[in-house]
N, C-alpha and C positions, 0 to 999 in steps of 0.2 A: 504494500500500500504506500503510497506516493504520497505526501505533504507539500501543501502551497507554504511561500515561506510569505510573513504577513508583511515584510518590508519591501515598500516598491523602490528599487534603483533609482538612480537620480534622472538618468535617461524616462523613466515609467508615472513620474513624481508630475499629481495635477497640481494647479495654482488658482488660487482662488481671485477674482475682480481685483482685488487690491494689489495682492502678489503682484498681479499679471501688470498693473497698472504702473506702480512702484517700478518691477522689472525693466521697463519700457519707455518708461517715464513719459505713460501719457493720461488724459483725462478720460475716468468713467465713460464720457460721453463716446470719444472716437473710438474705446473698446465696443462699445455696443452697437457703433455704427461699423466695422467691420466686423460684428458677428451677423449683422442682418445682409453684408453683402457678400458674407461667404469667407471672407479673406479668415479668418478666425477658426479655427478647428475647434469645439467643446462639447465634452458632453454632463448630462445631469447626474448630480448624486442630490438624491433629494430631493431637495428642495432650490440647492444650491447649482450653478455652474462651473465646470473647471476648465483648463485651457491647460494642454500640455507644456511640460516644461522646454521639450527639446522643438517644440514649433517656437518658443517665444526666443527661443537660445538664438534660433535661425535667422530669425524678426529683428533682430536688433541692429546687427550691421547694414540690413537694405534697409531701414527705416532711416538711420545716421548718414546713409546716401540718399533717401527719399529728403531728408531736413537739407543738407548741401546743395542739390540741383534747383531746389524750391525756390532757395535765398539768391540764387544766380540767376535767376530770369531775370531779363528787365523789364522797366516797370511800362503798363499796360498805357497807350497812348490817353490822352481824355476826351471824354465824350463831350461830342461837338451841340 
């Protein structure tokens, strides 16, 4: 007979809104607007939401290039 072991690896390890936010360092809100456009991987315990750890591991360097490209656009002409 075979035993599950009760500790999940750090790879296996959910994160809860905060975690994931803190992690990321971004606001509740743009967590929740990419879980409604998919970009966000989680699923329910509960009551609660979690977000895997090694998607958000992933997330953080193309996000620190999503904020660089952002800041280098030039600014938009004005409307006439």
């Amino acid at each position: 007979m075979t035993t599950q072991s009760s500790a999940l690896s750090s790879d296996d390890r959910r994160m809860t809104d905060k975690e994931t936010c803190d992690y990321l360092r971004i606001k509740a809100r743009q967590l929740y607007t990419w879980r409604l456009d998919g970009v966000v991987p989680y699923i329910r315990v509960g009551r609660s939401l979690r977000q895997p750890r090694n998607f958000c591991a992933r997330s953080r360097p193309a996000q620190a290039n999503a904020r660089t490209s952002a800041t280098s656009l030039p600014p938009s002409s004005p409307a006439l």
